[in-house]
N, CA, C and O atoms as a DFTB+ gen file, in Angstrom:
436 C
 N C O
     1  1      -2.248      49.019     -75.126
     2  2      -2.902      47.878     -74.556
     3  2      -2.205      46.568     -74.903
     4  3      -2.445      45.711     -74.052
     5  1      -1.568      46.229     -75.702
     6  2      -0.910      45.151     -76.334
     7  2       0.160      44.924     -75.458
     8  3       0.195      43.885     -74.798
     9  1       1.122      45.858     -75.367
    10  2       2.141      45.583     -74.199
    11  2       1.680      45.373     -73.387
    12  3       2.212      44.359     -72.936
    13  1       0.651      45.797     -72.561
    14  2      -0.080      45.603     -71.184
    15  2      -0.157      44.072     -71.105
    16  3       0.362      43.326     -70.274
    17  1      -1.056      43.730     -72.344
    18  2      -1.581      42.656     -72.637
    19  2      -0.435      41.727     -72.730
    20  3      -0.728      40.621     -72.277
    21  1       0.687      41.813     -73.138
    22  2       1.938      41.020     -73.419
    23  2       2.290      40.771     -71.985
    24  3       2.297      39.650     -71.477
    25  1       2.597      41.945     -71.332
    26  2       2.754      41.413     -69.814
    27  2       2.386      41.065     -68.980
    28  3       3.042      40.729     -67.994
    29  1       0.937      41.024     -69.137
    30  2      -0.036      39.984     -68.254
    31  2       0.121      38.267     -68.989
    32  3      -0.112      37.185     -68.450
    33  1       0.537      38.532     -70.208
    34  2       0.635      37.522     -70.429
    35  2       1.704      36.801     -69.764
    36  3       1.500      36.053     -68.808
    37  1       3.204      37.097     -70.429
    38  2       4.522      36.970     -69.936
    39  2       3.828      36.407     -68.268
    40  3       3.773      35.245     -67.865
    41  1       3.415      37.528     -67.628
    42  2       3.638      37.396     -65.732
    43  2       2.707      36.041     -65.654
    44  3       2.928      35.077     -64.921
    45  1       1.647      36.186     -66.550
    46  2       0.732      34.337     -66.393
    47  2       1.493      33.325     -66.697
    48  3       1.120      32.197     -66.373
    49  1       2.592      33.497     -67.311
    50  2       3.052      31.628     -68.147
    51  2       4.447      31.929     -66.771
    52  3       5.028      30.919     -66.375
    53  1       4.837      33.235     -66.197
    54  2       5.975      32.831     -65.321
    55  2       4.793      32.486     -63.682
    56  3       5.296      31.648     -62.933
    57  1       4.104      32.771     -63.440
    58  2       2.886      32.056     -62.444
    59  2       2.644      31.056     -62.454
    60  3       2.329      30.425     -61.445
    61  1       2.737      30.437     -63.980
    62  2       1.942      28.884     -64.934
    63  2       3.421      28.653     -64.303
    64  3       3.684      28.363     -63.136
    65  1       4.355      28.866     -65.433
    66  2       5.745      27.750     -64.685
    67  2       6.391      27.525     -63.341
    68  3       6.983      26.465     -63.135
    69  1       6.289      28.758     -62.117
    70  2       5.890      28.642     -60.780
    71  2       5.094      27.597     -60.577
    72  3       5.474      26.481     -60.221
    73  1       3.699      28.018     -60.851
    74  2       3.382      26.800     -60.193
    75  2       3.523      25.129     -60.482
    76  3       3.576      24.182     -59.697
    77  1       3.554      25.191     -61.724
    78  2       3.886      23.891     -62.191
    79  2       5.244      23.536     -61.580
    80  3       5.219      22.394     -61.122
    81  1       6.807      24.355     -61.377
    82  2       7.591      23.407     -60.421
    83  2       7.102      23.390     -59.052
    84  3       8.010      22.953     -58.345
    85  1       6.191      23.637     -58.444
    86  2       5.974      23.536     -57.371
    87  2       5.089      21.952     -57.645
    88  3       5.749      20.987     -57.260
    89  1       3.939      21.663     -58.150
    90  2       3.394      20.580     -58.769
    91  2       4.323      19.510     -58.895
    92  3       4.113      18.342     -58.568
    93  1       5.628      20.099     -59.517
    94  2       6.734      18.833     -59.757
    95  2       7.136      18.583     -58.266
    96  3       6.736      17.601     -57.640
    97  1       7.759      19.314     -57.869
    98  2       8.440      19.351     -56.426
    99  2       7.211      18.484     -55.134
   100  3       7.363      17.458     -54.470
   101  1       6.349      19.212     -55.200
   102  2       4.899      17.717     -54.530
   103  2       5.511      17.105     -54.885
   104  3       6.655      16.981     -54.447
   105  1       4.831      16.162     -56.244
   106  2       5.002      15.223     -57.283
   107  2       6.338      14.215     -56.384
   108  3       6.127      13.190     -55.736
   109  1       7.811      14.956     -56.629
   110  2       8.642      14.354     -56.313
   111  2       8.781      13.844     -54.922
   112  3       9.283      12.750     -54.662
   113  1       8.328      14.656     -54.062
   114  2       8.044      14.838     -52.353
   115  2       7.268      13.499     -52.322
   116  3       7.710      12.626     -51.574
   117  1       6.139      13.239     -53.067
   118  2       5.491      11.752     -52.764
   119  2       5.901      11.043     -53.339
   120  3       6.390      10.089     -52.734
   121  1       5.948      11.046     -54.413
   122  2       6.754       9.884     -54.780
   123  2       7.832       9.267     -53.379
   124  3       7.554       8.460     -52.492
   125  1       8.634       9.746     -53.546
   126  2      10.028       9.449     -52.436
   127  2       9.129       9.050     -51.297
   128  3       9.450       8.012     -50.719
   129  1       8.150       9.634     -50.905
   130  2       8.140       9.798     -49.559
   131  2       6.594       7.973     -49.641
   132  3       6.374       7.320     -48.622
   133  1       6.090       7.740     -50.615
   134  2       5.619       6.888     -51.543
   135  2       7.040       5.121     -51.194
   136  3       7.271       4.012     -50.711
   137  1       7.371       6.063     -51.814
   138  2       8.983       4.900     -52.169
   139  2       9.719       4.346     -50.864
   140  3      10.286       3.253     -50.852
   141  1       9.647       5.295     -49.650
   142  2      10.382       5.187     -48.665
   143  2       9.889       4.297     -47.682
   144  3      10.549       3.523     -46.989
   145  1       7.906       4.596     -47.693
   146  2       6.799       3.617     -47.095
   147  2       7.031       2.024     -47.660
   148  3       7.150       0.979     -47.022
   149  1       7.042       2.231     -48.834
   150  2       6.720       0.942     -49.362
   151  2       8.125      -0.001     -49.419
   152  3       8.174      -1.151     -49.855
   153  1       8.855       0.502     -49.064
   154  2      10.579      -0.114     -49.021
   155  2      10.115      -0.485     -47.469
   156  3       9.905      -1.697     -47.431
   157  1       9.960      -0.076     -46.615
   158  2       9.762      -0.220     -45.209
   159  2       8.962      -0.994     -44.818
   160  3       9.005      -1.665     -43.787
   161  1       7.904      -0.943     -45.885
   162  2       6.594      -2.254     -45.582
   163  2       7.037      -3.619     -45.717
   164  3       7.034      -4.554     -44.916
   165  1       7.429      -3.517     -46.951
   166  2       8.337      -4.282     -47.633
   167  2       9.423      -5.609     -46.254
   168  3       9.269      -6.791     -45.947
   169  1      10.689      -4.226     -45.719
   170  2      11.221      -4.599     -44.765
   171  2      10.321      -5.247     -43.501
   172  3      10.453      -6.154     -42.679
   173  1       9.429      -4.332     -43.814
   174  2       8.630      -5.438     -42.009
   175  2       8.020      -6.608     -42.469
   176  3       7.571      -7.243     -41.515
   177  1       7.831      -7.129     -43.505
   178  2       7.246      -8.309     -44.212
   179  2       8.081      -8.937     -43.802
   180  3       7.884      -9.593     -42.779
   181  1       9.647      -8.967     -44.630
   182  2      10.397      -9.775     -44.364
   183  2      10.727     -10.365     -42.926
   184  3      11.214     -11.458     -42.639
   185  1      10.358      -9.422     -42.187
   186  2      11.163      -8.812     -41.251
   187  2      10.480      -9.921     -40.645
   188  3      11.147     -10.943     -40.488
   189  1       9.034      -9.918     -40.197
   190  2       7.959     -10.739     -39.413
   191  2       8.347     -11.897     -40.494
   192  3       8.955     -12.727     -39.819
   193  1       8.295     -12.350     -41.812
   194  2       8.606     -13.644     -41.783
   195  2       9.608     -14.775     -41.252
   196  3       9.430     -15.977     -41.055
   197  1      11.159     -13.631     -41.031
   198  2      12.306     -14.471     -40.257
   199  2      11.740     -14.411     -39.187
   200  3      12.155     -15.334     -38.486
   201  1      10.818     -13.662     -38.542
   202  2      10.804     -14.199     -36.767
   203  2       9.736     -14.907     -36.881
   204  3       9.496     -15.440     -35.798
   205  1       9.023     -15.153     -37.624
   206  2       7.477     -16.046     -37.173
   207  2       8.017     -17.477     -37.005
   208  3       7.536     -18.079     -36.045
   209  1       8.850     -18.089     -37.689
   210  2       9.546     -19.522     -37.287
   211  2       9.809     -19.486     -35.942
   212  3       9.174     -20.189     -35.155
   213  1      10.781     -18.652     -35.558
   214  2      11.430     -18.575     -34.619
   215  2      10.383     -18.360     -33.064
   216  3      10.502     -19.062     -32.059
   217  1       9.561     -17.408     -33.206
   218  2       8.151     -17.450     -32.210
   219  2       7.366     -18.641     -32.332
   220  3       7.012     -18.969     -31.200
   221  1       6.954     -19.400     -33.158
   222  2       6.001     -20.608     -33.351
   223  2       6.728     -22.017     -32.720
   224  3       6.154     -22.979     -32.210
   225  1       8.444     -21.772     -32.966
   226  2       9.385     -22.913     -32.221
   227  2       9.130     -22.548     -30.680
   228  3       8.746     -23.367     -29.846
   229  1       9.460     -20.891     -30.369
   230  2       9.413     -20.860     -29.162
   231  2       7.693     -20.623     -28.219
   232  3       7.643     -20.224     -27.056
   233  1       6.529     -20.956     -29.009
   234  2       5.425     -21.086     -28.798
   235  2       4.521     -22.440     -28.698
   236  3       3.348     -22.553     -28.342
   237  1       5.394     -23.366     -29.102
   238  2       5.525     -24.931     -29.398
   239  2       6.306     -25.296     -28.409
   240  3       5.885     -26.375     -27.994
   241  1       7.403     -24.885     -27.705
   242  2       7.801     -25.295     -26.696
   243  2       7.423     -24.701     -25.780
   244  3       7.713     -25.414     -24.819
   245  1       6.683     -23.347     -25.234
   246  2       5.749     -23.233     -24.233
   247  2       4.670     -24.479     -24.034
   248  3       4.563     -25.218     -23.055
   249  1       3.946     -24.482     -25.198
   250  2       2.902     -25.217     -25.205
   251  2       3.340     -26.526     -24.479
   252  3       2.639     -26.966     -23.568
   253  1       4.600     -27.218     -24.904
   254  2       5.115     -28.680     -24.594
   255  2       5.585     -28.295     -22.976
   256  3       5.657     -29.382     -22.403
   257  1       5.864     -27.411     -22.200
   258  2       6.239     -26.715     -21.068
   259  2       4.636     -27.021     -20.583
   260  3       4.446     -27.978     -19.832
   261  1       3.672     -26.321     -20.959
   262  2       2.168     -26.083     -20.164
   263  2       1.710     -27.315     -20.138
   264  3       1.234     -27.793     -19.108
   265  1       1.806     -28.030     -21.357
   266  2       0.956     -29.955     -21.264
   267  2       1.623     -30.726     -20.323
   268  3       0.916     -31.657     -19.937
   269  1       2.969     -30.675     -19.695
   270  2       3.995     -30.956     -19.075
   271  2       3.158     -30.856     -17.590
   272  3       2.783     -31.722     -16.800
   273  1       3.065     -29.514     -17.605
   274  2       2.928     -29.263     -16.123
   275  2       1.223     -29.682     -15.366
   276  3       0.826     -30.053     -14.260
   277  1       0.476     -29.299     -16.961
   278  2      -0.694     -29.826     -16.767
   279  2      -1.084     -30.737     -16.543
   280  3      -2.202     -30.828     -16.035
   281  1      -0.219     -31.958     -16.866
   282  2      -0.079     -33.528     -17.046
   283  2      -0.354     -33.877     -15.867
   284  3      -1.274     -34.656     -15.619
   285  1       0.769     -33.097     -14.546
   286  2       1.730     -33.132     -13.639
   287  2       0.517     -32.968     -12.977
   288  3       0.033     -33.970     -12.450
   289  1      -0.232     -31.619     -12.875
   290  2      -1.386     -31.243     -11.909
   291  2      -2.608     -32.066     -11.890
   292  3      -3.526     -32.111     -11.071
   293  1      -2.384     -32.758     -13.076
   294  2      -3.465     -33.900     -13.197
   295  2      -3.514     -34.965     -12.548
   296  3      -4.522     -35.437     -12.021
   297  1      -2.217     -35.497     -12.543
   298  2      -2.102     -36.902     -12.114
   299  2      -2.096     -36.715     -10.297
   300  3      -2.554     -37.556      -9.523
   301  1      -1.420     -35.322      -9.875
   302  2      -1.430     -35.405      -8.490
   303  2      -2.862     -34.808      -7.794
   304  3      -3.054     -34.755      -6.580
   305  1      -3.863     -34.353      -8.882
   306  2      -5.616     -34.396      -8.576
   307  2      -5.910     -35.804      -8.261
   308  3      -6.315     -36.316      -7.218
   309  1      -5.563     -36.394      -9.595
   310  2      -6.076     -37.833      -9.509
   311  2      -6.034     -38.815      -8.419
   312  3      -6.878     -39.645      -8.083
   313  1      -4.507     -38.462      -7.782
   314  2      -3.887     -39.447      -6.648
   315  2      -4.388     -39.038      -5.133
   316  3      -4.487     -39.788      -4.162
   317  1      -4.688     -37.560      -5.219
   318  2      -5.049     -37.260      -3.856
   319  2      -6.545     -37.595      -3.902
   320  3      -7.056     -37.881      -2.819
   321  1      -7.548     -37.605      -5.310
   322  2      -8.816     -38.101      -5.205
   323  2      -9.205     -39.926      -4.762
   324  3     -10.025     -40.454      -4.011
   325  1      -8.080     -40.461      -5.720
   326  2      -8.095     -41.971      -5.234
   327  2      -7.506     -42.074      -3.415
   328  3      -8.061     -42.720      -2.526
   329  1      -6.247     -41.222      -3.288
   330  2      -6.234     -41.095      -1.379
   331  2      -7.235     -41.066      -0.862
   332  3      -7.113     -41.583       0.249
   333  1      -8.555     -40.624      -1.103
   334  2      -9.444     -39.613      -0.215
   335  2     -10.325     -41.097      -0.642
   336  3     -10.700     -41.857       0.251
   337  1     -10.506     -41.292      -1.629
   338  2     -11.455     -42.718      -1.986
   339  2     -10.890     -43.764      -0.666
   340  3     -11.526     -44.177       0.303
   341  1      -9.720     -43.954      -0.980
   342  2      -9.815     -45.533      -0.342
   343  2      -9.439     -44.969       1.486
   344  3      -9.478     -45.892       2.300
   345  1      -9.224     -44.060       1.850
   346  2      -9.519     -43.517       2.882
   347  2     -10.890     -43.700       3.674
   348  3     -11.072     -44.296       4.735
   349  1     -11.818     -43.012       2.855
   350  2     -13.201     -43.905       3.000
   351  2     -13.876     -45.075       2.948
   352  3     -14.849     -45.501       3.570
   353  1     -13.021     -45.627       1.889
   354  2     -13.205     -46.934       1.968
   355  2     -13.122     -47.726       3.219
   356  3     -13.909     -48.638       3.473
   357  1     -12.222     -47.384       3.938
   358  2     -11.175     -47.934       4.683
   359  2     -12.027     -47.474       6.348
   360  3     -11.636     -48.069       7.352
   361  1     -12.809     -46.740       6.439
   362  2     -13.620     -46.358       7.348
   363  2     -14.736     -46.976       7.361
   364  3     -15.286     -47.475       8.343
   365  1     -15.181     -46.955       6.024
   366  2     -16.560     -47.859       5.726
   367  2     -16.070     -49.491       6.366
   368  3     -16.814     -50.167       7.077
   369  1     -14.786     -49.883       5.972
   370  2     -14.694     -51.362       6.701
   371  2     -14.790     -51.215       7.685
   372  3     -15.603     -51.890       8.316
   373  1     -14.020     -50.274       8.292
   374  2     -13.902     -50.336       9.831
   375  2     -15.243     -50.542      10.423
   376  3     -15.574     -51.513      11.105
   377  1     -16.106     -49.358      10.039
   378  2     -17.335     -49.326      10.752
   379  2     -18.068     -50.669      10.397
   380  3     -18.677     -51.038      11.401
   381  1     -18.179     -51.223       9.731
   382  2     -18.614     -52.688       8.927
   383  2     -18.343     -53.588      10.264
   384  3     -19.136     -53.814      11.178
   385  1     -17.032     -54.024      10.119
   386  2     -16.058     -54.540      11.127
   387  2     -16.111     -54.539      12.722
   388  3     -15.891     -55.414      13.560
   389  1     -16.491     -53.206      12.802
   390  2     -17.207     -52.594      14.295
   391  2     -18.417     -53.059      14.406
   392  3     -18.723     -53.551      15.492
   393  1     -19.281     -53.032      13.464
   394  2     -20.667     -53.410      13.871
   395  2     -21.061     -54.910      14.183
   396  3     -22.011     -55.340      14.836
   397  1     -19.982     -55.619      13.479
   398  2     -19.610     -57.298      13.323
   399  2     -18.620     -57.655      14.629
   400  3     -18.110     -58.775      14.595
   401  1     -18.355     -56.942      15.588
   402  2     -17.323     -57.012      16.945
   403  2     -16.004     -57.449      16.344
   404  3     -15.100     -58.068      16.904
   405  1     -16.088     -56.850      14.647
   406  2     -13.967     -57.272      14.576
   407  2     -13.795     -56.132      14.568
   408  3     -14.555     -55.218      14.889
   409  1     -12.049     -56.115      13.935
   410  2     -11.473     -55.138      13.913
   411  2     -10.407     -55.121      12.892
   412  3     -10.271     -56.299      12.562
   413  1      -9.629     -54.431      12.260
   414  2      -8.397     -54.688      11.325
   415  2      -7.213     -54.485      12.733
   416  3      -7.204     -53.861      13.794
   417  1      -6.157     -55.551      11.888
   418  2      -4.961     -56.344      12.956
   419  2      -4.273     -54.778      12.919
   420  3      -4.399     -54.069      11.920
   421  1      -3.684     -54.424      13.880
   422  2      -2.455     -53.080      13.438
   423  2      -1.654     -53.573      14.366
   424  3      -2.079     -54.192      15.342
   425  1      -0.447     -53.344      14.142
   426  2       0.325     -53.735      14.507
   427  2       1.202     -52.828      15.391
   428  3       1.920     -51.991      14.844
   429  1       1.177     -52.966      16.875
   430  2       2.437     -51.632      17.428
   431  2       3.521     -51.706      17.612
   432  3       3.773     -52.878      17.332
   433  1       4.153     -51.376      17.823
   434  2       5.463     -51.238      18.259
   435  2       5.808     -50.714      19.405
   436  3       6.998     -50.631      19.712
């Protein structure tokens, strides 16, 4: 029984050291694989900090592009609303003018 017993033993500590390099071998597998994420995270940090200047310049000059054009659509609202004002205006005399037997001078050619 002792030998028996010796070689169940022996076959348990070569099972025990099996599995324990397998434990190491994980172990090492994450680590690295641990190491390889965090180097990469790392890189996209950097990575997004050199371009965020570079997007915020070219997001600052959209913006100065859109106030530009917006400016633009504004002022030619504004001008066709004052057209349309003194257009009316300009009817309201007439009819004024008409009702009084004048007229505004025009001139032909």
């Amino acid at each position: 029984m002792s030998s028996k017993s010796a070689d169940m033993s022996v076959e348990k500590m070569v099972q025990v050291e099996e599995s324990l390099q397998r434990v190491l071998g994980l172990k090492k597998m994450v680590d690295s694989r641990w190491q390889n994420s965090h180097t990469y995270c790392l890189w996209q940090m950097t990575l997004r900090q050199r371009r965020n200047p570079y997007a915020i310049l070219r997001m600052q000059d959209t913006m100065a592009q859109e106030l530009a054009l917006a400016n633009k659509q504004l002022l030619m609202v504004r001008q066709a609303a004052l057209h349309q004002l003194f257009e009316k205006e300009h009817r309201q005399y007439q009819q004024e003018l008409n009702q009084m037997g004048k007229a505004f001078y025009v001139e032909r050619l």
